[in-house]
C-alpha positions as CSV (number, residue, x, y, z in Angstrom):
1,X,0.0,0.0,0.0
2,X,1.7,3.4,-1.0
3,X,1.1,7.0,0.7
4,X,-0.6,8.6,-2.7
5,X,-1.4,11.7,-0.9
6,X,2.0,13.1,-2.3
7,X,4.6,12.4,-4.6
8,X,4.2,9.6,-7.3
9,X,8.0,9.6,-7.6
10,X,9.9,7.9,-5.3
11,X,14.0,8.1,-5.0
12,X,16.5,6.0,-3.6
13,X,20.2,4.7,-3.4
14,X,22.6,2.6,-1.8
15,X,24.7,3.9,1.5
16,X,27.7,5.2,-0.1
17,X,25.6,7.5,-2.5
18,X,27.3,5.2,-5.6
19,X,24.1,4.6,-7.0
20,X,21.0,6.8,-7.3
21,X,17.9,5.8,-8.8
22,X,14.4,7.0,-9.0
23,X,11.0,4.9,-9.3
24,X,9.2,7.1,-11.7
25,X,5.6,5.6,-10.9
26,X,3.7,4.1,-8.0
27,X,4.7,0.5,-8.0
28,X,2.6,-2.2,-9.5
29,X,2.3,-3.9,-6.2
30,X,4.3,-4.6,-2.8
31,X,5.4,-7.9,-1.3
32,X,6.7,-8.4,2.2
33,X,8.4,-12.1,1.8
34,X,8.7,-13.6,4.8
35,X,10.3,-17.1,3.2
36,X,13.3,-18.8,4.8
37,X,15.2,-17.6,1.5
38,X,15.0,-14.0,1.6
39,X,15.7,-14.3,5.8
40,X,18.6,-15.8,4.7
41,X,19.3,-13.5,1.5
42,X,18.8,-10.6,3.7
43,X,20.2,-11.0,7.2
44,X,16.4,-9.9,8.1
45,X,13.0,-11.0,9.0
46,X,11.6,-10.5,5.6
47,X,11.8,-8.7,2.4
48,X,10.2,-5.9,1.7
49,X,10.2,-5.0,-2.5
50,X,8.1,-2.8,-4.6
51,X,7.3,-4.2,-8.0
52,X,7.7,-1.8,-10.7
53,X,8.1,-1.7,-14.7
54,X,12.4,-1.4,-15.5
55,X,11.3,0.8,-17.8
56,X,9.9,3.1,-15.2
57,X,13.5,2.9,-13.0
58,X,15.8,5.5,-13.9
59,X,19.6,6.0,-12.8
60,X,20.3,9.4,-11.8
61,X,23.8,8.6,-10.4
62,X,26.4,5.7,-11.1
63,X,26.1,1.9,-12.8
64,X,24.5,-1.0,-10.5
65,X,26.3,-4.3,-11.2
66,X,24.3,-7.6,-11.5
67,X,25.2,-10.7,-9.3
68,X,23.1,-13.6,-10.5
69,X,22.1,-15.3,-7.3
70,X,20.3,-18.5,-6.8
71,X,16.5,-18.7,-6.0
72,X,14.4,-21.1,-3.7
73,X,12.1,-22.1,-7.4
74,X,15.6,-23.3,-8.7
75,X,15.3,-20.4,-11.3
76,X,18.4,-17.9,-10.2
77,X,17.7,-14.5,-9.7
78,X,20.0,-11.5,-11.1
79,X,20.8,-9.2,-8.1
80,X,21.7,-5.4,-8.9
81,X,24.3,-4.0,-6.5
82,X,26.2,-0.6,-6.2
83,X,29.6,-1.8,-7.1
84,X,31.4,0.0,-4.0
85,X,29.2,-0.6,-1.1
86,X,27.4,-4.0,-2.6
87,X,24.0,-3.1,-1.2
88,X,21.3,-4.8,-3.1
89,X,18.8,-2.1,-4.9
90,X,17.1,-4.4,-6.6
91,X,16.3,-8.0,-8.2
92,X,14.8,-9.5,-11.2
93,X,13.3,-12.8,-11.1
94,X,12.9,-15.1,-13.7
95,X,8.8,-15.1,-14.1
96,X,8.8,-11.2,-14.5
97,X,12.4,-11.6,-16.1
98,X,14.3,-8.3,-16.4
99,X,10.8,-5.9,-17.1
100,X,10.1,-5.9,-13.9
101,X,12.1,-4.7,-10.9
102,X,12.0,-5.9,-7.3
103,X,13.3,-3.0,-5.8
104,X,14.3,-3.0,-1.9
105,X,12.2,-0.5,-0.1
106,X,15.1,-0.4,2.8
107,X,16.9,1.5,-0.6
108,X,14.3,4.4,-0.5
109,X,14.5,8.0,0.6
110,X,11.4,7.8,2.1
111,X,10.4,4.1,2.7
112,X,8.2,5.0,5.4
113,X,5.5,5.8,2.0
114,X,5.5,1.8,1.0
115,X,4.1,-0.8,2.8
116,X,2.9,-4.1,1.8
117,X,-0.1,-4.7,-0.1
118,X,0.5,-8.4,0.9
119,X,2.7,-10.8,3.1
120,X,3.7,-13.5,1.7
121,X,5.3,-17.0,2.8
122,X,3.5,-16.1,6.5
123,X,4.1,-20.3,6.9
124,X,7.6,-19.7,8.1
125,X,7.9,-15.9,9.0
126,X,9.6,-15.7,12.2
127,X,7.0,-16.1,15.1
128,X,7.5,-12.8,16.7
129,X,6.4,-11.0,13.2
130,X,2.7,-9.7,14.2
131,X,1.1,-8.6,11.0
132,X,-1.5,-6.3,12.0
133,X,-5.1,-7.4,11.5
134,X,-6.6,-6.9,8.2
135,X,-3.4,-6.9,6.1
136,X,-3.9,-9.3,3.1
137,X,-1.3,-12.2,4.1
138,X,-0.9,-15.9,2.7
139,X,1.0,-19.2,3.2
140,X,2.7,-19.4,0.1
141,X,2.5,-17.3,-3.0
142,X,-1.0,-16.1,-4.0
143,X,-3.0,-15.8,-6.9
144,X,-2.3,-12.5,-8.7
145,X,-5.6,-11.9,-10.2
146,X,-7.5,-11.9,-6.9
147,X,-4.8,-9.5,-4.8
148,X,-3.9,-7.4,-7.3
149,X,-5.6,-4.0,-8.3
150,X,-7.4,-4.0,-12.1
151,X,-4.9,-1.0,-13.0
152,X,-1.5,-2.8,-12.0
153,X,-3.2,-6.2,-13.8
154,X,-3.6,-4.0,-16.7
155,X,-0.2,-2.1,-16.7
156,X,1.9,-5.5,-16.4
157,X,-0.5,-7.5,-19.4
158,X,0.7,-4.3,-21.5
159,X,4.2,-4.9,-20.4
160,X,4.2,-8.3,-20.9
161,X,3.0,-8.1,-24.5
């Protein structure tokens, strides 16, 4: 769920300033991941990315680098890094491929405007993660066509062409 009450833009960069980017559009949709991967992946409790068209991700300073990394569904992942510091920005899994980004919302200016539209993997999220009542949260994955808005359904079906 984003704050829309300001900004549709939304900057961001790693902690050494290498890398600057800037999500040009509210995201298509936000996952908090609360598999044993991304724990692992993340030294953290969960993963918190926004989903957003690549096309609508521009650098305003510096060149991520891409580690390809594996994935729990076998399938890799390609990991973009500022090439200094080696903080992850964002990923790019292989169902979306590289049109859409997964971009960290830790890597935001102001990531207090993004929170989850959805928790997902809630089977092995860690047992002192309360997600607060009402908050759309599953199991496993989900099915897209039932959690996601008809305008973010329609924006990734024209990317996807």
């Amino acid at each position: 769920m984003v704050d829309q009450q300001t900004k549709t833009t939304f900057d961001g960069g790693c902690v050494c300033g290498g890398v600057r980017y800037r999500m040009e559009s509210l995201p298509l949709f936000v996952h908090c991941c609360h598999c044993r991967w991304c724990q692992r992946e993340t030294g953290a409790s969960y993963a918190l990315n926004a989903l957003i068209e690549a096309d609508r991700v521009s650098l305003l300073n510096g060149e991520p680098e891409m580690t390809p990394t594996p994935s729990n569904s076998g399938k890799g992942q390609e990991i973009w890094r500022c090439p200094k510091c080696r903080v992850a920005l964002w990923s790019n899994y292989a169902g979306f491929g590289s049109k859409v980004h997964f971009i960290r919302v830790g890597t935001l200016d102001e990531a207090n405007r993004i929170t989850p539209d959805i928790h997902i993997y809630t089977s092995s999220k860690q047992p002192w993660v309360i997600i607060p009542e009402g908050h759309a949260a599953v199991g496993r994955y989900y099915d897209l066509k039932k959690y996601w808005p008809e305008s973010s359904r329609t924006r990734l079906k024209q990317l996807l062409r």
